[in-house]
C-alpha positions, 0 to 999 in steps of 0.5 A, a space after each residue: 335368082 332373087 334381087 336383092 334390091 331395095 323398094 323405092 320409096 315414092 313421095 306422096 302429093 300433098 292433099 288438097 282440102 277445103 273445110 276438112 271435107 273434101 280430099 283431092 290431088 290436084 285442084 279440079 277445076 284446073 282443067 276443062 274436062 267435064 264435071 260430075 258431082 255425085 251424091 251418096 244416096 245409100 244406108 247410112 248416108 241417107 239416113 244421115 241427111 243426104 237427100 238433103 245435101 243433094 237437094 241443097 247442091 241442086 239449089 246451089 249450083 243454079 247461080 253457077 254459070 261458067 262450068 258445066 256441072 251434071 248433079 246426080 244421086 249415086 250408089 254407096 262410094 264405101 265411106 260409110 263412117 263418113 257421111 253424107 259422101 259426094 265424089 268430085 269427078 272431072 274426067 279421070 280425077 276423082 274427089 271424095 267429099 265427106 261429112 256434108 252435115 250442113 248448107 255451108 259444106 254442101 256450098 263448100 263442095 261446090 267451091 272445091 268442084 267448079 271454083 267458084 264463090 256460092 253466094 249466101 247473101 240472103 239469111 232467110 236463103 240460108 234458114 230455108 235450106 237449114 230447115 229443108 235439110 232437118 225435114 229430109 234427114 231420116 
């Protein structure tokens, strides 16, 4: 016999967002899980500068000291379209950042992933890590 019963609707959890670039359904740093930052580092995230964004993550994250953070290149996460990609994973929770096109979102991923505030006190730190990122896109 078939039912004849309606499918239940469910709600959706609103997403967390910070500068249009990264999605997320709960804050990551709420919990003491470890951290994982992934960088996309294939086809057209490559080509779209994602050395460069893994290498500014890199240099970002060497004033964070409260959260364990392992930073590392990735294979395609499948969001072509949008890159360069980095994927937020603390224990199951999994983050997609998209569109890191210059060091303030690459900074911004950072924010979303450990919480804490990057520093960009220094102009000429800023410029260095712009002219990095133009030498390293393809």
């Amino acid at each position: 016999q078939v039912s004849a019963e309606k499918p239940r609707k469910f709600k959706s959890r609103k997403k967390h967002a910070l500068m249009g670039s990264c999605q997320s359904s709960a804050l990551p740093w709420q919990t003491q899980r470890p951290l994982h930052l992934l960088v996309c580092q294939a086809g057209s995230c490559r080509q779209a500068g994602s050395e460069a964004v893994l290498m500014e993550i890199e240099e970002l994250a060497k004033g964070l000291t409260e959260c364990p953070l392992t930073i590392q290149a990735s294979r395609c996460f499948g969001a072509c379209n949008r890159g360069p990609n980095a994927l937020i994973m603390r224990g199951g929770r999994k983050e997609m950042c998209t569109r890191i096109t210059d060091a303030e979102k690459s900074a911004a991923v950072l924010v979303q992933a450990t919480g804490q505030q990057v520093e960009f006190a220094d102009p000429s730190y800023v410029h260095r890590l712009t002219q990095t990122r133009q030498l390293r896109m393809r």
